[in-house]
C-alpha positions in Angstrom: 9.8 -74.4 -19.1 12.0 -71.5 -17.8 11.8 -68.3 -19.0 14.6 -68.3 -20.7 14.1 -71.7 -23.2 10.8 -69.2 -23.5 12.4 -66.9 -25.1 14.8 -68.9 -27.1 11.6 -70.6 -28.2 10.0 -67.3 -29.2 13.2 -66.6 -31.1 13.0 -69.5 -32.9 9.7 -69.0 -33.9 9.6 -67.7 -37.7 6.7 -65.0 -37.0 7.8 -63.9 -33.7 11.6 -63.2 -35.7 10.0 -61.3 -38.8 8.6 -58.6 -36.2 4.9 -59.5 -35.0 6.4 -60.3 -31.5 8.8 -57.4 -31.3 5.6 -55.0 -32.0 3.7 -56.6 -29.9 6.0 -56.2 -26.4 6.7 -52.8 -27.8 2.6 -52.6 -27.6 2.7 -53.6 -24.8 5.0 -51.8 -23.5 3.8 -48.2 -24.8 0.4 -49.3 -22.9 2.2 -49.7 -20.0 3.7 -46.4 -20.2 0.3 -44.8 -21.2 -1.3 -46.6 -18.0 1.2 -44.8 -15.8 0.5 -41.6 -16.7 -2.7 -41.8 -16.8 -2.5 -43.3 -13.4 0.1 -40.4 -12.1 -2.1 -38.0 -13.4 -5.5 -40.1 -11.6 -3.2 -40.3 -8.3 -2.6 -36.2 -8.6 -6.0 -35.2 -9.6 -7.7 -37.1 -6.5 -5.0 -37.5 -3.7 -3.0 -34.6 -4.5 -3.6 -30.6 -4.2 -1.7 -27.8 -5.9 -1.4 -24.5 -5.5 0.3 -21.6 -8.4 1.3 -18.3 -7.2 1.9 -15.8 -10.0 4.7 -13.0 -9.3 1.9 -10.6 -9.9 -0.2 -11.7 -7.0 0.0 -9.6 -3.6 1.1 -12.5 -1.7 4.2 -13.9 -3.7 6.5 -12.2 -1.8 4.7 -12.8 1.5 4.7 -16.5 0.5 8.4 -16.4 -0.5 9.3 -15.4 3.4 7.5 -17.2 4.6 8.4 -20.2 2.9 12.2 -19.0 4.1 11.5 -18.3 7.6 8.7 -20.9 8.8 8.6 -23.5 5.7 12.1 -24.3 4.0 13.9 -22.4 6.4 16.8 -25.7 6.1 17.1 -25.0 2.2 20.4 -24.7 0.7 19.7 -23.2 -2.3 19.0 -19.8 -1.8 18.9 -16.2 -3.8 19.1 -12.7 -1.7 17.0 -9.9 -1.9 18.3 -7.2 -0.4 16.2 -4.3 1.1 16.3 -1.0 3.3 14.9 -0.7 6.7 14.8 3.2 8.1 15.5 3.8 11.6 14.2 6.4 13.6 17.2 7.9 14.1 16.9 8.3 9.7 19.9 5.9 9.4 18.9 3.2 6.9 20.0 -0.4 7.6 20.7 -2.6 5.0 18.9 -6.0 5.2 19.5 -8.8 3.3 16.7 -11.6 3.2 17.6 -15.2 2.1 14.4 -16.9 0.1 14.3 -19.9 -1.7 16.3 -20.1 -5.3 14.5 -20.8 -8.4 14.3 -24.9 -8.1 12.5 -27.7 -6.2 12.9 -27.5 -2.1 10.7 -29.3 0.3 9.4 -28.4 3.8 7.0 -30.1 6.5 3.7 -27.8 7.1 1.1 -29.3 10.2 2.3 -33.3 9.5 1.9 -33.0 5.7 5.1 -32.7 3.2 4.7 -30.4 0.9 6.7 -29.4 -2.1 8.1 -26.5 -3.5 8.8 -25.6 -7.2 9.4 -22.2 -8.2 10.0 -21.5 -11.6 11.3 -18.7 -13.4 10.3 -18.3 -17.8 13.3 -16.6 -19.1 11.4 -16.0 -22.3 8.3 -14.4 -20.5 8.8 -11.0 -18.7 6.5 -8.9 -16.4 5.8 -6.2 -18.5 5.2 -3.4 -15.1 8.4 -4.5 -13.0 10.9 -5.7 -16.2 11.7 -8.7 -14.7 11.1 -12.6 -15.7 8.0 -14.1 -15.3 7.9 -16.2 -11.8 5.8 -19.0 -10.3 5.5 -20.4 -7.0 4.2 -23.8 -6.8 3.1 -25.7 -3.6 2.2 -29.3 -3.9 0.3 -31.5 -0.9 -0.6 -34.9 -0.7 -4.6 -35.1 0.0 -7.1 -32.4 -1.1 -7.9 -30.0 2.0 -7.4 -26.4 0.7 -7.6 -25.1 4.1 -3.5 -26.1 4.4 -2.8 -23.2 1.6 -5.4 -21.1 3.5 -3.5 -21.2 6.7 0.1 -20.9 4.8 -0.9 -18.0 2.8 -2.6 -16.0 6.1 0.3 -17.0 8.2 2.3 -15.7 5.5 0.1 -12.3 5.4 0.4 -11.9 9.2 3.9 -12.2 9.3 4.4 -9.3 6.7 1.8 -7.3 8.4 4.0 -8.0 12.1 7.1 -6.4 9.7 5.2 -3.0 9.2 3.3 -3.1 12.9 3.8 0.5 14.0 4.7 2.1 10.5 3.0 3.8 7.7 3.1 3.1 4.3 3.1 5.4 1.7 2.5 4.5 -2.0 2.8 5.9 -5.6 1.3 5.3 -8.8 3.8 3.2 -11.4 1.9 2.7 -14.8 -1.1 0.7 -14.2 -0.7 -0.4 -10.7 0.6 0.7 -7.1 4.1 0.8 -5.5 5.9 1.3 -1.9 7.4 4.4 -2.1 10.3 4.9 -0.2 10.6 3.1 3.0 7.9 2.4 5.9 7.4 5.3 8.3 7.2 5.3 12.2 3.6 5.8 12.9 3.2 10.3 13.7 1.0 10.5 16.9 -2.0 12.5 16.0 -1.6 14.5 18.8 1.8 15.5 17.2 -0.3 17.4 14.7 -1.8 20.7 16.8 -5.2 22.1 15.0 -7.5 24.9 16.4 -10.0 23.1 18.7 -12.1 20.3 17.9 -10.9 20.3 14.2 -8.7 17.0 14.6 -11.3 15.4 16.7 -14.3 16.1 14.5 -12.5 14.5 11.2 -11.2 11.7 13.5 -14.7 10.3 14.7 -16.1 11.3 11.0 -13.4 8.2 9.7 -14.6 5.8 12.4 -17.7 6.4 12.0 -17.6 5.6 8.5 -15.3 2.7 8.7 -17.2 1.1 11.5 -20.8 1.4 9.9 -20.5 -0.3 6.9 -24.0 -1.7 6.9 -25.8 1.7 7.4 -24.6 2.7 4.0 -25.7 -0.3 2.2 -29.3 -0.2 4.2 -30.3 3.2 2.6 -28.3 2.3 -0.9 -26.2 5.2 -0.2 -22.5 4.6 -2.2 -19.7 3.9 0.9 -17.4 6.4 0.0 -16.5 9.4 2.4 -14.9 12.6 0.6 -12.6 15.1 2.5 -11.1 18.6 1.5 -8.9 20.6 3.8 -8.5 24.0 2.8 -6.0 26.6 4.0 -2.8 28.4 3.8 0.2 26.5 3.3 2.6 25.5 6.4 -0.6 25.1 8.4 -0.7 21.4 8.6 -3.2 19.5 6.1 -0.5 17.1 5.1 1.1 16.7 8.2 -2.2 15.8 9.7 -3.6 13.3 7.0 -0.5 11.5 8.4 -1.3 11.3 11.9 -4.6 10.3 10.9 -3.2 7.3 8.4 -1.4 5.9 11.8 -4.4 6.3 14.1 -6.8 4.4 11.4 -3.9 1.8 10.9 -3.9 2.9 6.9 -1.3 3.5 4.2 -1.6 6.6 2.3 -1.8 6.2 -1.7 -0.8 9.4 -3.2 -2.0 10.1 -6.6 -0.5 13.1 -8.5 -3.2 14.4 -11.2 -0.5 16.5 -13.6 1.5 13.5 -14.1 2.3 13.4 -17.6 0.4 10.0 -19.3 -2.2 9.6 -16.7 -5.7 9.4 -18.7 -9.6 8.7 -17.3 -9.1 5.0 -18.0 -5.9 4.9 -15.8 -7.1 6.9 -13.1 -10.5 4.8 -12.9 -8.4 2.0 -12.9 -5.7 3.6 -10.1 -8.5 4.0 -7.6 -9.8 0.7 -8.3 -7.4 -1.3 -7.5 -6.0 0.5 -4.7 -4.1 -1.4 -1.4 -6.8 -2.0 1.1 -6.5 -0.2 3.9 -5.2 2.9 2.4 -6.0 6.3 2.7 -6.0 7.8 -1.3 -4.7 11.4 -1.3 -5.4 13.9 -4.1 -2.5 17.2 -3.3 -3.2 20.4 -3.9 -6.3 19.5 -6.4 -6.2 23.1 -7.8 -2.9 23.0 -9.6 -4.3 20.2 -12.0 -8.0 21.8 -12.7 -9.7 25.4 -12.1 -13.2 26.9 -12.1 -14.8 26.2 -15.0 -16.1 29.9 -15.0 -12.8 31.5 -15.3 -11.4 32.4 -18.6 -9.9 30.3 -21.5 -6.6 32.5 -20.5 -6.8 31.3 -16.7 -7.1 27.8 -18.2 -4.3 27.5 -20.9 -1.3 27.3 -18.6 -2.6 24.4 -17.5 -3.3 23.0 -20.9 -1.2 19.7 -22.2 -0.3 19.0 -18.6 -1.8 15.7 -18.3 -4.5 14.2 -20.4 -7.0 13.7 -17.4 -10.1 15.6 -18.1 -12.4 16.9 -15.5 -15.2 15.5 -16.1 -13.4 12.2 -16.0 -11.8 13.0 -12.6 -15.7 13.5 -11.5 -16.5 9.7 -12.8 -14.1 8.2 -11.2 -15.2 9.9 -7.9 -18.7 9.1 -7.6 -19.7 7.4 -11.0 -21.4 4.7 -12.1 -17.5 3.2 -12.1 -16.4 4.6 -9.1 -15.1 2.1 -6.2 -16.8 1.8 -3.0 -15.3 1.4 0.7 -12.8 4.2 -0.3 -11.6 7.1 2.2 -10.4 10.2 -0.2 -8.6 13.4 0.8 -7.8 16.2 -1.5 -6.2 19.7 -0.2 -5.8 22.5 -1.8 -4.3 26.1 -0.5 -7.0 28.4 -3.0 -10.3 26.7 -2.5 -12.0 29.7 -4.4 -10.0 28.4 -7.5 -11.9 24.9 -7.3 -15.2 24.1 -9.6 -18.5 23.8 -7.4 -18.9 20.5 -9.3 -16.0 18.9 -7.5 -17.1 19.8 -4.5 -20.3 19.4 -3.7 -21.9 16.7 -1.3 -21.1 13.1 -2.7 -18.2 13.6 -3.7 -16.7 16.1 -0.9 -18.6 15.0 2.3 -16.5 17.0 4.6 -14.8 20.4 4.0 -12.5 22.0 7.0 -10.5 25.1 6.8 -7.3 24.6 8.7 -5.7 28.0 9.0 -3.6 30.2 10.6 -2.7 29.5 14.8 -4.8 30.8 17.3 -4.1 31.7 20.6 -5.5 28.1 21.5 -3.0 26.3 19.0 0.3 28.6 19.8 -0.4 27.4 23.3 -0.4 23.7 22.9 2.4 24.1 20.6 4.5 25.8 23.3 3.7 23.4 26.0 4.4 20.4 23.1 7.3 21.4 22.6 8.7 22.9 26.1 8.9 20.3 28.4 10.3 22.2 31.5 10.1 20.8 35.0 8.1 23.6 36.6 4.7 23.1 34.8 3.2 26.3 36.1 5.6 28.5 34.9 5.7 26.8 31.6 2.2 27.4 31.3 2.5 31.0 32.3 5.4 31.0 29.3 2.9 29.7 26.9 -0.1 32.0 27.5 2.4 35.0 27.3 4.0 33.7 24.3 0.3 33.5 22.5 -0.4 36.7 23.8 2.7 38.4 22.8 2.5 36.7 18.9 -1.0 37.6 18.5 -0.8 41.6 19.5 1.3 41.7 16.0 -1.7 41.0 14.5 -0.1 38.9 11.3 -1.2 35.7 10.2 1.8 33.0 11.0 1.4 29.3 10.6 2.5 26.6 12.7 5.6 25.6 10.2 6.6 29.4 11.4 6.0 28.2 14.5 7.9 25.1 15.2 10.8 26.9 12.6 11.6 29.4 15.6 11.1 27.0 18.1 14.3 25.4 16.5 16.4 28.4 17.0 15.8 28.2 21.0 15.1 24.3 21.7 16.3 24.3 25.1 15.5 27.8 26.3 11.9 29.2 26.2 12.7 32.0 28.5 14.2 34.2 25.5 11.4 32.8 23.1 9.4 36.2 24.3 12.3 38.7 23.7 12.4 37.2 20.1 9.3 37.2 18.7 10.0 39.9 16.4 12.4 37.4 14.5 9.1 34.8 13.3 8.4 37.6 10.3 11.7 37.7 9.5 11.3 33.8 8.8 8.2 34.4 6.5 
């Protein structure tokens, strides 16, 4: 019998018409939908691997270039991001990077084909950057991890090869970190002229600490190191945190304590979660709190600046709360205006004064800046010019310094008949 007389018979059979056989393929049917999904989803949970990236994670936007330049770099569908890239001549160059559009694109990774999706929930936004909610999912067949391992530390090394030779600064947006303006060419630290030994002794302090974890953890002493550098203004304490950033290979996270809105919790939470490898910068700590001592009159012009309290700013320094592998600086110009309680040991490790220029500093300066071809008589121009700045007996600062250096960049022989003219900049 064929299958069709089959069927003709089954249609000729009363019970099959009146429905029984109808429900019974459709049964059938349903079952063998069912079975296929199940199957699919069998199939995916054993032979298949999948990876989610939230927008919210640190490595979407490594991934997404990745996935541009090294993975899908064939992809037709594509959305631009445009960004700013700062030369060091200050002209900004506009860049525009091409990354894969929201959609389905496929790439070959190491012998294995893996597939893209990334989604975008119009209905969903990120709450911090105002934008939709986005996804990034990678899909492999077989169930090694170590494939999204490699991608996602290729992916890191390639935006770490972007910002080789540049610091990055960052600034606190609501709950959570952000590049602030763009990268900056690494500042030599020996473009940063202290009194002797200053810069060196904070320099091997950092290593020290960054290279001995272990001894900290040995003696259960917290591995936090605290800085202050105290001083006049225009002496160099920002200047130099720089350079030092660049010769540790750090960013610098600067966190502003009279910012209106920031509260215990949200500072806790700032420091917590800070970029690794960063360098977190407290400016000018004694514009947001004074001595405790001084009077409630002192006190109330800084009242209903900010609702950060003091002993909260102590927590988060060296609390039960308080993070660990952090490197802290604060600075201050008045450090007679600061409470004991903020810094004593534990919380301020170090404390160096970096003041007005000696004869040492006005030297180096000269010769930094002078670069004439007979070195002895340059010499014998900076020694004079020390000399000669330090008989007025007058504090000056190196931002004096380097401001009258700009009125004679290419002749230091009439530096010395114009001394006179550095008060007139003060």
């Amino acid at each position: 019998m064929t299958i069709v007389e089959y069927i003709q018979t089954l249609g000729d059979n009363p019970y099959f018409g009146a429905g029984f056989g109808l429900f019974g393929l459709g049964a059938g049917a349903a079952l063998l939908r069912k079975g296929t999904q199940i199957g699919t989803i069998i199939f995916k949970r054993h032979y298949m691997i999948t990876l989610e990236v939230p927008c919210r994670d640190k490595s979407y936007q490594w991934l997404l270039q990745w996935i541009t330049h090294k993975g899908a770099k064939k992809t037709q569908h594509l959305s631009v991001e445009t960004s700013f890239e700062l030369k060091d001549t200050g002209h900004v160059k506009t860049k525009y990077d091409f990354i894969p559009s929201i959609g389905t694109h496929f790439f070959r990774y190491k012998g294995n084909w893996i597939r893209v999706d990334r989604m975008r929930e119009q209905q969903t936004l990120d709450l911090h950057m105002g934008i939709p909610w986005e996804t990034v999912q990678l899909t492999a067949f077989g169930n090694d991890r170590n494939i999204y391992f490699d991608i996602l530390e290729e992916a890191r090394q390639m935006a770490l090869k972007e910002h080789e030779g540049k610091t990055i600064m960052y600034t606190a947006m609501g709950s959570e970190w952000r590049q602030f303006g763009h990268p900056r060419k690494k500042r030599p630290v020996n473009s940063v002229i202290l009194d002797d030994g200053v810069a060196d002794k904070i320099i091997n302090d950092c290593k020290e600490f960054i290279n001995n974890p272990g001894w900290y953890s040995d003696r259960g002493i917290p591995y936090r190191r605290g800085y202050l550098l105290y001083g006049p203004p225009g002496c160099g304490k920002s200047s130099f945190i720089t350079a030092l950033a660049a010769e540790l290979e750090r960013g610098i996270c600067v966190l502003n304590l009279s910012e209106r809105g920031l509260t215990d919790d949200r500072l806790n939470h700032l420091l917590a979660v800070a970029p690794q490898q960063t360098i977190i910068l407290l400016e000018d700590i004694d514009a947001a709190f004074g001595n405790r001592e001084e009077s409630k009159e002192t006190k109330s012009a800084y009242d209903g600046l900010n609702r950060v309290t003091f002993s909260g700013l102590l927590n988060c320094l060296d609390g039960v709360a308080s993070t660990e592998a952090r490197i802290l600086f604060m600075t201050t110009n008045y450090l007679e205006r600061l409470d004991p309680a903020l810094v004593r040991p534990g919380r301020v490790d170090v404390k160096e004064y970096i003041g007005w220029c000696s004869v040492s500093q006005l030297e180096k300066m000269f010769l930094r800046f002078y670069n004439c071809t007979d070195e002895t008589t340059t010499k014998q121009l900076a020694k004079e010019f020390a000399e000669s700045v330090m008989q007025h007996k007058k504090n000056v600062s190196p931002a004096q310094i380097q401001g009258f250096f700009m009125f004679y960049k290419n002749d230091p022989e009439k530096i010395l008949n114009n001394i006179p003219k550095i008060w007139q900049m003060t």
